[in-house]
C-alpha positions, 0 to 999 in steps of 0.5 A: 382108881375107884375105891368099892364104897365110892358111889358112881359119878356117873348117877352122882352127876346126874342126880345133882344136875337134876335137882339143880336144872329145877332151880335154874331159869334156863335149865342148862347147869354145868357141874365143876368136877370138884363141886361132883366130888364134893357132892359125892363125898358128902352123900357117902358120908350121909349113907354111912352115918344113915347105916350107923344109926339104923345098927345101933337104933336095933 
C-alpha cells in the first residue's frame, strides 16, 4: 500500500524514462522496478529537503 507522501509511480516511471530514452541510441529503455523505486525515493527526499529549506530561508 501506498503511502500519502509517495510520489506516483506512474508519472515517476514516465519522467525517467523520458529522460533516459534521450540519452540512449535507440530510444527503447526498460526500467528494473527497484531502479523506479530507488528513483522515486530519491526525488521524495530532494522535495522534502527543497521544502525544508524554503521553511527556514522565510
Amino acid at each position: 500500500m501506498a503511502e500519502p507522501d509517495d510520489l506516483p509511480k506512474t508519472i515517476v516511471r514516465r519522467v525517467v524514462k523520458d529522460k533516459l530514452s534521450r540519452c540512449s541510441e535507440d530510444g527503447d529503455i526498460s526500467i528494473h522496478k527497484d531502479a523506479l523505486l530507488a528513483f522515486s525515493e530519491s526525488a521524495k527526499i530532494f522535495i522534502h529537503y527543497i521544502s525544508a529549506r524554503l521553511r527556514t530561508a522565510k
